[in-house]
C-alpha positions in Angstrom: -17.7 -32.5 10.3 -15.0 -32.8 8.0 -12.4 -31.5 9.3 -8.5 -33.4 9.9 -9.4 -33.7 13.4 -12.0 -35.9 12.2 -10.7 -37.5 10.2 -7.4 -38.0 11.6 -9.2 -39.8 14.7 -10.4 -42.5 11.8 -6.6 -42.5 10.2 -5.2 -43.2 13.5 -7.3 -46.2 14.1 -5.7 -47.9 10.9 -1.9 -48.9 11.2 0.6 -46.1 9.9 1.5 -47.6 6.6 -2.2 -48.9 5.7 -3.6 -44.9 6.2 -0.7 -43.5 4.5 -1.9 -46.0 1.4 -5.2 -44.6 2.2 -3.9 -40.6 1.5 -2.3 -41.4 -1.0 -5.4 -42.8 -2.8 -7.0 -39.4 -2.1 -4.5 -37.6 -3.1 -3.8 -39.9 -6.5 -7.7 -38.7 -7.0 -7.5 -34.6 -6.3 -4.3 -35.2 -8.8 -6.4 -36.6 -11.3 -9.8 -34.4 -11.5 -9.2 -30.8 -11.9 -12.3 -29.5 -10.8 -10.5 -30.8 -7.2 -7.2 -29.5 -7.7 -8.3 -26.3 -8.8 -10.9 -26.0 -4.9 -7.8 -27.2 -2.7 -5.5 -25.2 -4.5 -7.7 -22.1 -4.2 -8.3 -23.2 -0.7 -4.2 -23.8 0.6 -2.0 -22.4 -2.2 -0.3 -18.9 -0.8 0.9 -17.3 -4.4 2.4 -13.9 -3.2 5.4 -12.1 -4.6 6.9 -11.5 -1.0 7.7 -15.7 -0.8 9.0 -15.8 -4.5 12.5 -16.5 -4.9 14.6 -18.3 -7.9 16.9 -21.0 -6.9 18.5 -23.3 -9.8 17.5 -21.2 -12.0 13.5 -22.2 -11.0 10.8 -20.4 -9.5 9.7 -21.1 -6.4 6.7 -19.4 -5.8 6.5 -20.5 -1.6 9.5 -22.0 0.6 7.5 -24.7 1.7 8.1 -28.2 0.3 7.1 -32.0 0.6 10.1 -34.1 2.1 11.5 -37.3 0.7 9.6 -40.4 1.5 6.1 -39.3 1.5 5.9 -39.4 -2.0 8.5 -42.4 -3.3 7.0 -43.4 -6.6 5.7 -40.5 -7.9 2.0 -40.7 -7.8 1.0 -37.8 -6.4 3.0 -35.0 -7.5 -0.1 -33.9 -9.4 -1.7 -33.0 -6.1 0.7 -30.8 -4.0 0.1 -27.7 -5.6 -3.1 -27.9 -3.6 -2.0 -29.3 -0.7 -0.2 -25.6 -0.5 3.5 -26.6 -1.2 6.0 -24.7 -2.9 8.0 -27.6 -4.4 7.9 -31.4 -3.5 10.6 -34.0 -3.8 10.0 -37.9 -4.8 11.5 -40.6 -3.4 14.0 -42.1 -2.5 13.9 -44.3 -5.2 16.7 -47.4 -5.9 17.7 -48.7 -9.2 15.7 -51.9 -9.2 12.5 -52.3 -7.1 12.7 -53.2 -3.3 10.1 -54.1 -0.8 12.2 -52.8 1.9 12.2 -54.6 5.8 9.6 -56.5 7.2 6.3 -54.8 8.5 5.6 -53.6 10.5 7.6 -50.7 9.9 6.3 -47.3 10.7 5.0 -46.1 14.2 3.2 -43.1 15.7 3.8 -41.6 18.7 1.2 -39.1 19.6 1.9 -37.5 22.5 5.3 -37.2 21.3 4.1 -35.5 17.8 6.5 -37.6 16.3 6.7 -41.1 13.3 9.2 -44.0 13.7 9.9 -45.7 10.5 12.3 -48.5 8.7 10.9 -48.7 5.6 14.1 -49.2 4.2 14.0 -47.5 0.3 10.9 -49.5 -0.5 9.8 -48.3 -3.6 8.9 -49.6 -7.2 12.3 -49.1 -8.9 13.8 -45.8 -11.3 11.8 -47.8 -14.7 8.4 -48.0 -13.2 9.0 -44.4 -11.4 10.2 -43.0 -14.6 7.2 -44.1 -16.4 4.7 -42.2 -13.3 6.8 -38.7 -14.0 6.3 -39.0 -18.1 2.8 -39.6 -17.4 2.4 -36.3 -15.8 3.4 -33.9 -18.3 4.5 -30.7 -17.1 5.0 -30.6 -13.0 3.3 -28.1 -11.4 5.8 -27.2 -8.9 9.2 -27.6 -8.8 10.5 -31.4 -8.4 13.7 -32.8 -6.5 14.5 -36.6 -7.2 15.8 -38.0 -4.4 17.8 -40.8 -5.1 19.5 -44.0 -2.9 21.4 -47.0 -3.7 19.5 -50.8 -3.2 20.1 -52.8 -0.5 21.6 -55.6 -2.0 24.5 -53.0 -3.8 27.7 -54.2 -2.0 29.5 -50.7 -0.9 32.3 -51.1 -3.0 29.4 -50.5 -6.0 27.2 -47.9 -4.6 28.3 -45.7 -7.0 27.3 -47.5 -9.9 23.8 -47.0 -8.4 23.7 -43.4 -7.7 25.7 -42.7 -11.7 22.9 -44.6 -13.1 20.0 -43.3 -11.1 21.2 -40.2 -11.8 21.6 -40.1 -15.7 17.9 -42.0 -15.7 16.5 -38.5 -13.8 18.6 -35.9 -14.7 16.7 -34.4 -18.0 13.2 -34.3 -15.6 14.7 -33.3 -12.0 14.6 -29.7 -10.9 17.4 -31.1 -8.4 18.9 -34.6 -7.2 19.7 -35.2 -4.0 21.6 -37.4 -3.0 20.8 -40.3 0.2 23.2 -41.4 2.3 21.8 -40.8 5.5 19.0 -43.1 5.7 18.9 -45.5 8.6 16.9 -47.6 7.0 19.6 -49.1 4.5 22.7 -51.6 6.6 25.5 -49.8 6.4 24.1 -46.8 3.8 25.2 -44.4 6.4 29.2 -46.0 6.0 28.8 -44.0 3.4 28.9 -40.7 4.9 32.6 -40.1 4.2 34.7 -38.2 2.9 36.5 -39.8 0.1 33.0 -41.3 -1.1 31.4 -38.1 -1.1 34.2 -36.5 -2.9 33.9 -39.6 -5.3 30.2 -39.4 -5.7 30.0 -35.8 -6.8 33.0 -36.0 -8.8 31.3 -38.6 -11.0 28.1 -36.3 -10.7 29.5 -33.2 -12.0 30.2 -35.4 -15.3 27.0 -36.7 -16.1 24.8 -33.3 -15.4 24.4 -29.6 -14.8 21.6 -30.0 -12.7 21.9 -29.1 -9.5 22.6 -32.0 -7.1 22.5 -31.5 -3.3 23.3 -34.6 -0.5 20.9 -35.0 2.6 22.7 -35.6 5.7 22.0 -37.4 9.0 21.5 -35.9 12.3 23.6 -37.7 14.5 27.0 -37.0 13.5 29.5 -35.0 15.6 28.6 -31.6 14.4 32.4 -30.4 13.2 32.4 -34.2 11.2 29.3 -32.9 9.4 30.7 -29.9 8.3 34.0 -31.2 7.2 31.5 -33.5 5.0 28.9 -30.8 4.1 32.1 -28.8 2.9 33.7 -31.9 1.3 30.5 -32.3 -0.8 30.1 -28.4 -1.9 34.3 -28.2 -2.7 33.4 -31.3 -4.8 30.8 -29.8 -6.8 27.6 -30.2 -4.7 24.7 -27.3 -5.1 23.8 -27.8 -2.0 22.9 -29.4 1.5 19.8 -30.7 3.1 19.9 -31.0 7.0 18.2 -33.3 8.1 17.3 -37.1 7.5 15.7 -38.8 10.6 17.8 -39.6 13.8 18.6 -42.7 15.4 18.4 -40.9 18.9 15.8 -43.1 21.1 16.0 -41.5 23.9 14.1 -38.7 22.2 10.8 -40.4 22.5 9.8 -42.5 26.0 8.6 -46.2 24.8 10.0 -46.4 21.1 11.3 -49.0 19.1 14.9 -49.8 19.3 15.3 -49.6 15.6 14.3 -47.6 12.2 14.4 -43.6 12.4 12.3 -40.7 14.7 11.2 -37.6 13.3 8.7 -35.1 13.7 8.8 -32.9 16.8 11.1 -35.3 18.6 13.4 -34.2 16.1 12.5 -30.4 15.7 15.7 -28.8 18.1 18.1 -31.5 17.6 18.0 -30.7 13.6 17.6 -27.0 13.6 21.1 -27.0 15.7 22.8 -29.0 13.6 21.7 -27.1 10.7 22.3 -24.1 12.3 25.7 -25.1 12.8 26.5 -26.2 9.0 24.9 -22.9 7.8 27.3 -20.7 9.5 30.4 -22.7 7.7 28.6 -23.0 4.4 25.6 -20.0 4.0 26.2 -18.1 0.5 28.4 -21.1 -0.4 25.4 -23.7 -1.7 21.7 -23.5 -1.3 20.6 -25.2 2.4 17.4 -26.5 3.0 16.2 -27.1 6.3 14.0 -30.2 7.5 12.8 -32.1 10.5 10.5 -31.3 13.2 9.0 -27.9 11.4 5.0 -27.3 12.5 4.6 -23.9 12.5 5.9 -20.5 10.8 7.9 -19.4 13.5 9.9 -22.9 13.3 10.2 -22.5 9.8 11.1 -18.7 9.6 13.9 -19.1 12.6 15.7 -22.1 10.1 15.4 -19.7 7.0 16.4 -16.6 9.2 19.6 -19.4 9.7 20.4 -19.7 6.4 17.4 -21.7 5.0 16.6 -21.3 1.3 14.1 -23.3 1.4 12.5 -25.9 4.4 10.3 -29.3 4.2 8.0 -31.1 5.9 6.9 -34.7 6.1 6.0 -36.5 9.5 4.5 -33.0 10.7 1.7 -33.6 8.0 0.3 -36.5 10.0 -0.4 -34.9 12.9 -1.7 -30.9 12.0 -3.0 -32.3 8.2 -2.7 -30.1 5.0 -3.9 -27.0 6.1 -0.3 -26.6 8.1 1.1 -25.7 5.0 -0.8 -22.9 4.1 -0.6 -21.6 7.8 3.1 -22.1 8.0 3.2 -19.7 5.0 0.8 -17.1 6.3 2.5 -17.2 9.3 5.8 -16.0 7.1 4.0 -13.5 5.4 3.2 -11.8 9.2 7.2 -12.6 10.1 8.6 -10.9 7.0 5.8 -8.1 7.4 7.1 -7.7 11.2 10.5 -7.8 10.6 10.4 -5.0 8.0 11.2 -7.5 5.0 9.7 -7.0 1.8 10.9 -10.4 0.1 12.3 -13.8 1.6 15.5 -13.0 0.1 15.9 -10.5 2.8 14.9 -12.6 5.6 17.5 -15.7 4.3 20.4 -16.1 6.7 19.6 -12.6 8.8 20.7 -14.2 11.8 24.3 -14.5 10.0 24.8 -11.3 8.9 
């Protein structure tokens, strides 16, 4: 009776944005009572030694992690520790608040298993988002701040947003990542070049030691992402997360001719680029996988590839939060066939 089927066939009579609003007020109330957080967690948290690992100097206790835009002000990330996931990242968040583009904005394609959106960074600003991670406390997982410039922030000053977005976070980020891959943003992806990269982390490395990683887009030429991945790492980045969502329409029959696809749509086109990126940069910086994972075996082939770490988003609306807790049993079979007796073993076996 209460299953996500059910209820999914009640969230997908409401319009995307309007039932994300609605999970997001369920999940603002598991955050806030305990006796909630404490059944879910029991119910989809997988806490076994095999799936530990220590990245940045942090613990993550399961590889399995919220994705950037689910999440963009911060008022859930008291709940995901019961939704199953190892870590979640917040975000992307802009210097001053935005509303973003005109609604409607986000799409469902069922059959497809796959969300269009152009939200375009709407989110309540780094002050008010600020204030939501103070009022936490201590985070119960570890937390990536993703961060992006505002819309308005003429090129030539995009910097000035990420340096100041990034000494606002610094001190409560487990990691930063860096967004210039959205679609979402006119001309954000310009940015996706080399001597702005190079720039950007230059600038980065003097305002933090935390780790800072940039998330890249999936519809470069794959040798031009790699020169770019590399660019970023030589420059001081910790890391590189592949992928944002694509601008490919011919991947889904019937979508809009604007705004971003992911979800399965997007599941082989990202796991080859990544695959690519990893075999120039594994054991270089940490890599985290996304787009288009449902299942273990999606998630283990991307880790077994080089993946530290992977995350999910879009898959969510479809399977619900069980998935995570299944995509992490399922690694605990993988690792168990495969003769691996930690994660670490299992992390970029396909390159060795």
């Amino acid at each position: 009776m209460f299953s996500y089927e059910n209820l999914k066939k009640i969230l997908f009579l409401l319009e995307p944005e309007k039932a994300h609003h609605l999970a997001e007020c369920g999940l603002k109330v598991v955050g806030k009572c305990k006796i909630l957080r404490n059944y879910y967690e029991k119910k989809n948290y997988i806490c076994d030694s095999k799936l530990n690992q220590e990245l940045f100097g942090v613990k993550f206790e399961n590889p399995v992690g919220l994705a950037a835009g689910f999440d963009k002000n911060a008022t859930m990330v008291k709940a995901m520790k019961s939704m199953g996931f190892g870590f979640t990242e917040i975000g992307t968040m802009t210097p001053m608040p935005q509303d973003g583009n005109p609604k409607p904005r986000m799409f469902r394609y069922p059959e497809a298993k796959s969300v269009q959106n152009a939200m375009g960074f709407n989110n309540l600003g780094a002050h008010t988002v600020l204030k939501n991670l103070k009022k936490i406390g201590n985070f119960p997982l570890p937390l990536g701040i993703n961060v992006g410039k505002n819309k308005n922030t003429p090129e030539e000053y995009a910097l000035s947003d990420y340096k100041t977005l990034i000494k606002k976070f610094e001190s409560l980020a487990d990691y930063l990542v860096i967004n210039i891959s959205s679609p979402n943003t006119p001309n954000l992806r310009d940015l996706q070049n080399e001597k702005f990269i190079s720039e950007l982390f230059s600038m980065a490395k003097t305002l933090t030691s935390k780790p800072i990683l940039l998330k890249i887009a999936p519809d470069m030429e794959v040798q031009t992402a790699i020169e770019l991945c590399k660019t970023a790492v030589n420059s001081g980045a910790a890391g590189i997360i592949a992928t944002n969502t694509t601008i490919d329409y011919s991947l889904v029959a019937n979508c809009k001719d604007f705004g971003g696809l992911s979800g399965a749509c997007l599941s082989e086109k990202s796991a080859l680029l990544f695959k690519e990126i990893a075999k120039e940069l594994f054991g270089k910086a940490i890599l985290i996988s996304v787009g288009g994972i449902f299942t273990g075996k999606q998630a283990y082939e991307r880790i077994k590839n080089g993946a530290s770490l992977v995350q999910v988003y879009s898959s969510l609306v479809f399977e619900g939060p069980s998935m995570v807790r299944k995509i992490n049993q399922e690694l605990l079979e993988l690792l168990k066939a495969d003769g691996f007796d930690n994660i670490y073993e299992a992390i970029g076996a396909n390159l060795r």
